[in-house]
N, C-alpha and C positions, 0 to 999 in steps of 0.2 A: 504493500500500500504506500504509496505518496500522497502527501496529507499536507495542504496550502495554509497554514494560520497565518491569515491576510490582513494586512495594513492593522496591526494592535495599534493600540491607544499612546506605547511606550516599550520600548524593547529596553534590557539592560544590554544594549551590543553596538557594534558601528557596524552600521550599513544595512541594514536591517529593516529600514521603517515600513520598507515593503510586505514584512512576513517572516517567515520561515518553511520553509519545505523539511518535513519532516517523512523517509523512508523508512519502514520499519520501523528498526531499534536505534536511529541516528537522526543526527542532525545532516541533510544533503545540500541544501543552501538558504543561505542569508542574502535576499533581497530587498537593495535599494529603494526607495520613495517612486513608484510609478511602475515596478517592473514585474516582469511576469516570470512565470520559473521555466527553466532550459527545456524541462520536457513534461508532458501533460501528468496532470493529477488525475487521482483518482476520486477525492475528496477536496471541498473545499469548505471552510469556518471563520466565519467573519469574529475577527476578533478587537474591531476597534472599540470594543469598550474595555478591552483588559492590558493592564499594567503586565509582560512577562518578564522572569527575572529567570537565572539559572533554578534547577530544583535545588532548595537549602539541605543542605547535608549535617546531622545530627548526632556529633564527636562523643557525646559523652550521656550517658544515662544509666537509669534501673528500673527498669518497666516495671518490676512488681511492688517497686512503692508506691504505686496510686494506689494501694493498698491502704495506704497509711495517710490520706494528708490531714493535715492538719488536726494531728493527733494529740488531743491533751496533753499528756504526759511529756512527749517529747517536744512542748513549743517553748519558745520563750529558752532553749539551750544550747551553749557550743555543742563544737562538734563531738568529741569524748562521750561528754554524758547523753546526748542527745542518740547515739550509738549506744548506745547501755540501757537507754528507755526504750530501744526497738528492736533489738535483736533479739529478745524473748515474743515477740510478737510475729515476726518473720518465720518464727521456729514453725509457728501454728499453721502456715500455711497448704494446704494441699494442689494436689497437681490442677484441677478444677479452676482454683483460687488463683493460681498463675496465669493459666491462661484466658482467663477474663480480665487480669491488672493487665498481661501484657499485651490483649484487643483494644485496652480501652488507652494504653500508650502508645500504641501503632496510628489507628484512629486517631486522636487527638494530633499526634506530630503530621501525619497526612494532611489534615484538615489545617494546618496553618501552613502550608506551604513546601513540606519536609517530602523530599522524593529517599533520598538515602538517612537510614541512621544506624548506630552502633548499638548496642545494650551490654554494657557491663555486670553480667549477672554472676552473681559469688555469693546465694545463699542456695542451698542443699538441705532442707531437712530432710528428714527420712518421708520416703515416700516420691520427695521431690528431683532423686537422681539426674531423672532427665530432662531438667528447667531447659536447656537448651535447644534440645529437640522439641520441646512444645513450642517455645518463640518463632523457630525455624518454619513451625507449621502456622504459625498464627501469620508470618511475614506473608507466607505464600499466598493464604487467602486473600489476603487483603492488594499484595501484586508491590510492595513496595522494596526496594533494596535494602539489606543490612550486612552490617556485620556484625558478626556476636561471638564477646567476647567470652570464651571459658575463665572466668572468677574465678576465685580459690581463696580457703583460711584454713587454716592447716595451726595455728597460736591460738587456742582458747585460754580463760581467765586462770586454766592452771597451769600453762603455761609460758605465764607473763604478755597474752595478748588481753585482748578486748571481747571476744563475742563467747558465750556460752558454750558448750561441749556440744550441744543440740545444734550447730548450726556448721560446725569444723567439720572437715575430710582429711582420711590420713593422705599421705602425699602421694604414695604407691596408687591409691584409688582416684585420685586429683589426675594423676599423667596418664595413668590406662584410659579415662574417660575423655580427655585432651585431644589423646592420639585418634581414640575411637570418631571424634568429631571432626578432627582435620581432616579423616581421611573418606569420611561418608560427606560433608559437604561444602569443605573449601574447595572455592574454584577461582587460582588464580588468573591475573589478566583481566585485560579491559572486557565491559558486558557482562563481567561476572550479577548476580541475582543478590547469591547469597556465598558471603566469607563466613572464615572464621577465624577470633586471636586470640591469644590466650594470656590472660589478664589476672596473676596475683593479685590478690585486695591492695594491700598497702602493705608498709614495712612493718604496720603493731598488728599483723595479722598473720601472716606467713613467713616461712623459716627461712633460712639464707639457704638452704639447700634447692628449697621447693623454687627461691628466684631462679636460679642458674639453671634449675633441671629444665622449667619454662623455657625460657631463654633458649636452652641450645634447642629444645623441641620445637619451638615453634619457627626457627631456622631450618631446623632441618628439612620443615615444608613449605618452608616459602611463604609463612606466616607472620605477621605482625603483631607489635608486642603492646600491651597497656596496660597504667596501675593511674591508683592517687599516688602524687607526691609532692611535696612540698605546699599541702594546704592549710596549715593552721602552724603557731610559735608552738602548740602544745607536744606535735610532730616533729618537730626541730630538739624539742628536749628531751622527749622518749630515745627519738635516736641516738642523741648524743651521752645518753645514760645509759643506756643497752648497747650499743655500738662502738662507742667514744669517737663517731663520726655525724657529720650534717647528711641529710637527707639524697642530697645528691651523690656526694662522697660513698654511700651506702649501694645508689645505683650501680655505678660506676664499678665499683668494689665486685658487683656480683654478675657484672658482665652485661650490663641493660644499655649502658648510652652506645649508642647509633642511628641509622636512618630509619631503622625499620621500628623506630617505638615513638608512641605521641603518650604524653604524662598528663591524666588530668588537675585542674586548678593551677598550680605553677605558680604561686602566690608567692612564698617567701624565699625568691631566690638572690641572690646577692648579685653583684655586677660582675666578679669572678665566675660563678653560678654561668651567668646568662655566655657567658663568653664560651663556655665548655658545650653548653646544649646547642648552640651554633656549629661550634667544631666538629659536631658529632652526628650532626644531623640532626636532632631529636626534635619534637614537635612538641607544642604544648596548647592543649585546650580551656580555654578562657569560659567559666561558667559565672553569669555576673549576681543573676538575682540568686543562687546558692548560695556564693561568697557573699552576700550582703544580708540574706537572709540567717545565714549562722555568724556572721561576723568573723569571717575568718580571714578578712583582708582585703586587699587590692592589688589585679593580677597589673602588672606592668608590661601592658603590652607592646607600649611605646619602645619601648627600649629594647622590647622580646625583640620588635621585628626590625629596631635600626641594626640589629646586630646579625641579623640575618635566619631567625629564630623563626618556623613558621609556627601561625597563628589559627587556632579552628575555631568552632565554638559549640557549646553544648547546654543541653537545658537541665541537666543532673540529675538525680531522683525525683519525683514528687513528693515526698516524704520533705521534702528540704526545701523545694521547688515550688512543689504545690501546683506544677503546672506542666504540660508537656506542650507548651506551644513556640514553635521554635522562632517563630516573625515578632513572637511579641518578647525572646530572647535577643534580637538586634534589637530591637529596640532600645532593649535594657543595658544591651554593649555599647551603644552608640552613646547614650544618655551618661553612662560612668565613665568608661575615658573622655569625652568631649570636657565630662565636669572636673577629671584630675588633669588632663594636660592642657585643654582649651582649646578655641574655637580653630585656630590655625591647623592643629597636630589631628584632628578627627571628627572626618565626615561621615553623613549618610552610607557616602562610598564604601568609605574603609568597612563598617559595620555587616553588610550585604558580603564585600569580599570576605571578611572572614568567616561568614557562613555559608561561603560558596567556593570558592578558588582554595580558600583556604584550609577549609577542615576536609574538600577533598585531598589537599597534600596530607595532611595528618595520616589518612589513612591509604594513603597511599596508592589512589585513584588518578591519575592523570585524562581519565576519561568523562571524567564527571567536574561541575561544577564551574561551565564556562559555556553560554552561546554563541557555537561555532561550528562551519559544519566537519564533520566526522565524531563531533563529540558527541554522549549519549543524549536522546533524546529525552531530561529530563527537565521536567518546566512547571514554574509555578508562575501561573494566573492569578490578576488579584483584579477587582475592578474597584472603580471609586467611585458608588453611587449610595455610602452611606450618610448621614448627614456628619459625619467627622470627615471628612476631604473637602464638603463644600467650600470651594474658596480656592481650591489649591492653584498652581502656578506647575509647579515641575511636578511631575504624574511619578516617576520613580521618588523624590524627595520625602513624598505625600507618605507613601507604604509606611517610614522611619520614622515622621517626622507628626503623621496625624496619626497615626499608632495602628497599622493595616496588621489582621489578626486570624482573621479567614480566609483560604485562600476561593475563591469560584470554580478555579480548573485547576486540574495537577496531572501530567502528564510522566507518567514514566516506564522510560524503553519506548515509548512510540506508543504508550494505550493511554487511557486517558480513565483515570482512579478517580476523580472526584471531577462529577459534573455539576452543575448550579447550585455548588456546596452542598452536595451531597455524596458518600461514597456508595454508589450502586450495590446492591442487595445487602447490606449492612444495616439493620434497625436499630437506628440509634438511639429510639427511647428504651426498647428491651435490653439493649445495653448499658444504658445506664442502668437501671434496676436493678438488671442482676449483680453488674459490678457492685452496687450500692449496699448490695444483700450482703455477698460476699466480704468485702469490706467490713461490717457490723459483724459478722461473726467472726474473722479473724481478731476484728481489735477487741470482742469481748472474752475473746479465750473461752 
């Protein structure tokens, strides 16, 4: 199929005002103001009332905390205890329970715009083995890309980590289950659907063995690597009392900095710090209303990226987040570095690029995350007919700047997931519901 989306409202691309010819699973050209495409369509979609931007790509998450928002207990907490009032309640979760948080986290990042995203899942209770392969199938229904990362905690409270015994894996059954995943359905290279990386928790969670084992294994398939690091002063002093090293230093130590690993948060890194994750390749995803909502700091992106440091971005748990909308996460990126560095150092632009351009470098996509042709056909549509755009002047500006939150169309691989904001055969009030249900009886124990 060739498929004309003709004269939009606003493309994010040059040369383009004419449309986009989309074949298949790609981009095949971008046409000028007045011009027609090389060879006949099959299709044609007027789309001068929609705003298109690349499809937003979604670096850092945990589908199965829509579980938990805005959970009494854990509100109002850093991150430490805040992780102490939730990890007993995660434990309670069944396989059912997963796969309705992580419907109604796929769904929600769809519906704002999200064509790719990542899910860093690292809770296992019993029962819950195969969180992975439930996600893998929930992505598929729904037709959106991911990668999903195999989590791991291997350090419960006896010894010397954070999460209860109820929620750890020994390490022997962490890597069997690893391998088992890379090799049923990572699919390296461009067009791939669905990856897979394998994503230790953080340093107060898994053992310096289980980093390294990761590591060399997910090399060994061509796989990429993710954790938290460096998000809170509390994490800087664990390490440096357990380690007698800084958080990076700890990386580093167990074989992790290189190209093939993006670190979520990246908050308290030093100018030494930022110099070494350039050197090395490494990536870092910027999560804003997380870090503002636990107080866990201010990621320095400005500096990430003078130094040559790529930049993604991500919407984090909903448990923390509260939210899985990833346009109204630029938003939030735009709004906090514009207000630490100022109006000169950060635009609309930059905000959109790093949830485009740039959190596909994170994960290591160069086929995603730019309208151009050969690259994947994926696209988010926004229009501006709510009464928050009236007024506007620049149509791309508008999405950032009057706070664009729903996406109308979402395009990806060349099909087309949400029409007049809606995701076709998806009922979204039975989903809420039953999420809702679900929800109530996990947090009631």
């Amino acid at each position: 199929m060739r498929i004309w989306l003709k004269d939009p409202l606003a493309v994010l691309a040059e040369g383009a005002a004419g449309g986009l010819v989309i074949e298949g699973a790609r981009i095949a050209e971008l046409l000028p103001a007045g011009a027609r495409p090389a060879a006949p369509v099959d299709a044609t979609v007027d789309m001068s009332a929609h705003v298109v931007i690349p499809g937003l790509i979604n670096t850092h998450h945990h589908f199965y905390q829509t579980l938990t928002r805005a959970f009494p207990p854990a509100l109002n907490r850093e991150l430490f205890p805040w992780l102490q009032a939730l990890y007993p309640v995660w434990a309670r979760m069944t396989p059912g329970d997963l796969a309705l948080g992580m419907r109604v986290a796929l769904a929600e990042l769809m519906l704002s715009g999200c064509t790719t995203t990542t899910d860093h899942h690292y809770v296992f209770p019993r029962g819950c083995e195969h969180g992975i392969d439930i996600e893998v199938a929930e992505a598929g229904g729904l037709g959106i890309r991911g990668v999903f990362t195999r989590g791991s905690m291997n350090l419960s409270v006896k010894d010397g980590g954070l999460p209860p015994d109820s929620v750890v894996q020994d390490e022997d059954e962490i890597l069997a289950d690893s391998e088992r995943l890379l090799g049923r359905y990572h699919r390296p290279g461009p067009g791939a659907m669905i990856q897979i990386a394998l994503a230790p928790c953080s340093p107060f969670s898994v053992t310096r063995s289980l980093m390294a084992a990761s590591a060399d294994l997910a090399r060994r398939h061509g796989a990429r690597l993710h954790t938290h690091l460096a998000e809170t002063r509390d994490e800087d002093a664990w390490c440096a009392e357990t380690f007698g090293m800084r958080p990076l230093d700890y990386l580093e130590d167990t074989g992790w900095l290189g190209p093939d690993v993006w670190l979520a948060h990246g908050i308290h890194f030093s100018d030494p710090d930022i110099a070494r994750l350039a050197a090395a390749g490494t990536a870092v995803t910027h999560c804003p209303c997380s870090n503002m909502i636990i107080h866990s700091g201010h990621c320095r992106v400005c500096e990430l990226e003078a130094a040559g440091v790529t930049v993604g971005l991500g919407v984090d748990g909903s448990a923390a987040q509260d939210s899985s909308n990833l346009m109204q996460e630029v938003r939030q990126a735009f709004l906090l570095q514009r207000h630490h560095y100022g109006v000169s150092a950060v635009s609309h632009l930059d905000a959109l690029r790093w949830a485009t351009e740039g959190s596909a470098a994170c994960i290591g996509r160069p086929d995603l995350g730019r309208i151009a042709p050969g690259m994947a056909a994926d696209l988010a549509c926004f229009t501006l007919e709510e009464l928050r755009f009236s007024g506007h002047g620049d149509p791309i500006a508008a999405l950032v700047n009057c706070g664009a939150h729903r996406a109308d169309r979402v395009m990806i691989a060349g099909r087309w997931t949400v029409w007049d904001g809606a995701i076709p055969g998806l009922d979204l009030g039975a989903l809420r519901r039953d999420h809702q249900a679900a929800a109530a009886r996990v947090q009631a124990g």
